[in-house]
C-alpha positions as a LaTeX table, in Angstrom:
\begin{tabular}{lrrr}
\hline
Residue & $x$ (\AA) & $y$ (\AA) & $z$ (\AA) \\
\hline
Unk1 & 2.98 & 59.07 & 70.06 \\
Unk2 & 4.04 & 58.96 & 73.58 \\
Unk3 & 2.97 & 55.14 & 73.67 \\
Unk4 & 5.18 & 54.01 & 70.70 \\
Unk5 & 8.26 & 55.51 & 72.12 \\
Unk6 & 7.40 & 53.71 & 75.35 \\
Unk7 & 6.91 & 50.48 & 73.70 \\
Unk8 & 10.61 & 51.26 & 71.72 \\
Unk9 & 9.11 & 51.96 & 68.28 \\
Unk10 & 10.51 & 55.15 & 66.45 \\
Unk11 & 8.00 & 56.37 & 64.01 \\
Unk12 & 9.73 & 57.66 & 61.33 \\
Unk13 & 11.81 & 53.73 & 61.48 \\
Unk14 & 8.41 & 52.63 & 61.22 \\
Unk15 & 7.36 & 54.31 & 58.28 \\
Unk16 & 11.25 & 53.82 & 56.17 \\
Unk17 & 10.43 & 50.42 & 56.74 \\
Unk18 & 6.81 & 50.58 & 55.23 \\
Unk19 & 7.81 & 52.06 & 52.17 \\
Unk20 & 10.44 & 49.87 & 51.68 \\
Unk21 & 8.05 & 47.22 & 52.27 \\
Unk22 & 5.61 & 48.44 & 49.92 \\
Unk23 & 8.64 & 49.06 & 47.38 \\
Unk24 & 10.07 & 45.51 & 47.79 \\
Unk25 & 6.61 & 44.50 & 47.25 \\
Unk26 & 6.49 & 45.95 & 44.43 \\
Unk27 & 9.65 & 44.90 & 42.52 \\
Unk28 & 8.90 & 41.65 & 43.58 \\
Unk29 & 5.67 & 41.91 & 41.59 \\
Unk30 & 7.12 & 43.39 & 38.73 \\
Unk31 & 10.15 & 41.82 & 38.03 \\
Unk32 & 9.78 & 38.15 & 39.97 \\
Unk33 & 6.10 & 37.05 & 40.31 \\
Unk34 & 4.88 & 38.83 & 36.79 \\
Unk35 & 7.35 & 37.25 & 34.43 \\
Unk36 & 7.19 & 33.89 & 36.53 \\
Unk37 & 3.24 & 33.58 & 36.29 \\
Unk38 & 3.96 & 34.44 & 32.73 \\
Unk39 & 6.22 & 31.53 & 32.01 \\
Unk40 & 3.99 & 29.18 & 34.12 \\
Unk41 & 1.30 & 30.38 & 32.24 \\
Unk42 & 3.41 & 29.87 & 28.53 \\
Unk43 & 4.40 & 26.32 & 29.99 \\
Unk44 & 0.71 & 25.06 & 30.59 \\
Unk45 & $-0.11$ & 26.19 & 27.46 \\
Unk46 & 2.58 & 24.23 & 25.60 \\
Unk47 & 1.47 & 21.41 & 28.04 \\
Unk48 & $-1.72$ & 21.60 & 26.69 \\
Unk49 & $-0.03$ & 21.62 & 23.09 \\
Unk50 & 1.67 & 18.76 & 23.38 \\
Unk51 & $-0.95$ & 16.64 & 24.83 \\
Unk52 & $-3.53$ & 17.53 & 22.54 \\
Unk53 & $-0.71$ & 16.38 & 19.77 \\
Unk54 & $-0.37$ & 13.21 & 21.56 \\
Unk55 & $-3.79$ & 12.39 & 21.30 \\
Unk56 & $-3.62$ & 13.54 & 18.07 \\
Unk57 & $-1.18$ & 10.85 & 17.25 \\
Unk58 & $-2.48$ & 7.79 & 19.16 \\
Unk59 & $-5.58$ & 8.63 & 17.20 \\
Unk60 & $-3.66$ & 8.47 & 14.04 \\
Unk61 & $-1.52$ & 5.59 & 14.95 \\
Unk62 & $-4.71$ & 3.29 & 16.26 \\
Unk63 & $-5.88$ & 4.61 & 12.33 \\
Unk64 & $-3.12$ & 3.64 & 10.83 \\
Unk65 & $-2.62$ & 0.30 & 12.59 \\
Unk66 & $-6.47$ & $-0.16$ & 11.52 \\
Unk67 & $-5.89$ & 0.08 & 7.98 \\
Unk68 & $-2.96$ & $-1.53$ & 8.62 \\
Unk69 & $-4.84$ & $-4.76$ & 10.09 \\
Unk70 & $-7.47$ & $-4.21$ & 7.14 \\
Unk71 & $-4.87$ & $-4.33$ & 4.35 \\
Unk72 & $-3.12$ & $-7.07$ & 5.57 \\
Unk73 & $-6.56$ & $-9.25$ & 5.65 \\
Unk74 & $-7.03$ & $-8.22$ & 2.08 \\
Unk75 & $-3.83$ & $-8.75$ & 0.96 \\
Unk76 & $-4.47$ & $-12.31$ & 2.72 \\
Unk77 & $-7.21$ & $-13.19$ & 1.03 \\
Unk78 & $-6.28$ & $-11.92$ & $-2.21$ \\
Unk79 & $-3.51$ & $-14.30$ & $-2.02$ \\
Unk80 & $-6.16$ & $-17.07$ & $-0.74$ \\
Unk81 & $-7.73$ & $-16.28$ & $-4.07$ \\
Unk82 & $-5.01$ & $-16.45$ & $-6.35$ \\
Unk83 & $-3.90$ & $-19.51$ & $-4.50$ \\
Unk84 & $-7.00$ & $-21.06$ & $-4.90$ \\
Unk85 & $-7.10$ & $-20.00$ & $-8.66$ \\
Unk86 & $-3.62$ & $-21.37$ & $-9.35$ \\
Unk87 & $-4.63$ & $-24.62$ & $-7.44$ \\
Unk88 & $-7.70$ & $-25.00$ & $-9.89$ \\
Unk89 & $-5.78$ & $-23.95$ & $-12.96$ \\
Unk90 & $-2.86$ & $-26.28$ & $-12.49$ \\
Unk91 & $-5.56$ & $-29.34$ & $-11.62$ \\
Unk92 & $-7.56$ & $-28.04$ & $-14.80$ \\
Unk93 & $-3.66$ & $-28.54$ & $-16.30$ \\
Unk94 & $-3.00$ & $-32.19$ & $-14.75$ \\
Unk95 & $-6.26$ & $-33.65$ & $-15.92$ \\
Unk96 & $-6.24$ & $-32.28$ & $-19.76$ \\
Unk97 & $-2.14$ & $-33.66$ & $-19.85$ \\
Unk98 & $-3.20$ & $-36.90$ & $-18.59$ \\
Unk99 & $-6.27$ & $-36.61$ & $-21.07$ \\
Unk100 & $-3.35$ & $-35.94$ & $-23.94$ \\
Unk101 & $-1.69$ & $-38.37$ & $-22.64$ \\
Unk102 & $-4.29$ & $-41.88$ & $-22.01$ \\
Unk103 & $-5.26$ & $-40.65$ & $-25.91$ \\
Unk104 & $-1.53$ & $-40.61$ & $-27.41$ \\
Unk105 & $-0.98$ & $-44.25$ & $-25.52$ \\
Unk106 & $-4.18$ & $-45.53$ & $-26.61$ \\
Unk107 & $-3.32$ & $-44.45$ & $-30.41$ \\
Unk108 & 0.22 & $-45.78$ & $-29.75$ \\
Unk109 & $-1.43$ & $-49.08$ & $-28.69$ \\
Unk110 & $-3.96$ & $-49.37$ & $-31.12$ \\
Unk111 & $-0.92$ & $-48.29$ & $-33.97$ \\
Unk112 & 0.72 & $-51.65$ & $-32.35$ \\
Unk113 & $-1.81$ & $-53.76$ & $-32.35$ \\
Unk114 & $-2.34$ & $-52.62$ & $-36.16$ \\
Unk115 & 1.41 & $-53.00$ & $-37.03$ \\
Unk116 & 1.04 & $-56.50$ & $-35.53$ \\
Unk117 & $-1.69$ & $-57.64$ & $-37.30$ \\
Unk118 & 0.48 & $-56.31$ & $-40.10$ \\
Unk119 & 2.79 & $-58.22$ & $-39.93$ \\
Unk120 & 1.42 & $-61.32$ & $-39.02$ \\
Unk121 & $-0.73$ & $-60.62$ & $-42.08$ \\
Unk122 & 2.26 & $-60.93$ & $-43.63$ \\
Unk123 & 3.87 & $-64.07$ & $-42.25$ \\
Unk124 & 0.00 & $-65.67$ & $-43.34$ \\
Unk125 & 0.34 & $-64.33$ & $-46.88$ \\
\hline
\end{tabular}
């Protein structure tokens, strides 16, 4: 004991400030570093969350624009198709109106050609 009251150190200084060491230590631990490593611990967690749900929905959004990319190339060629069919149809149309129609001129001509011969039947007679 004599050598720590030559060096200047009282002992009983030395062991107040040792306890409250140890007791700052302590409340430290229990009140700062506990909840803190708590809340770190709460915030990875919901970090983890939230990325997982991001992945989540890239995965669902590179789905969706998928199906998106497929419906639209239906929907194209549907409309291809029905173009297609509409184009046939209405040529189908054309050729059976200009049928109807070379028939009614040549039965117009021929009822000409028969009034004609009519008349000059006539003008003979």
């Amino acid at each position: 004991m004599e050598i720590l009251d030559k060096l200047g150190i009282d002992i009983k200084l030395l062991i107040a400030q040792i306890i409250n060491f140890g007791l700052l230590l302590w409340l430290l631990k229990r009140f700062l570093y506990t909840p803190i490593i708590k809340r770190i611990e709460k915030d990875e967690v919901q970090l983890n969350e939230a990325k997982t749900q991001r992945e989540k929905l890239e995965k669902e959004k590179a789905q969706f624009e998928e199906q998106k990319t497929k419906q639209l190339a239906q929907a194209h060629n549907k409309a291809e198709t029905l173009i297609n069919g509409a184009k046939k149809i209405a040529q189908r149309i054309e050729k059976r109106a200009r049928k109807q129609s070379d028939e009614e001129k040549e039965k117009i001509i021929h009822q000409i050609h028969e009034r004609l011969e009519n008349i000059e039947n006539e003008k003979n007679n």
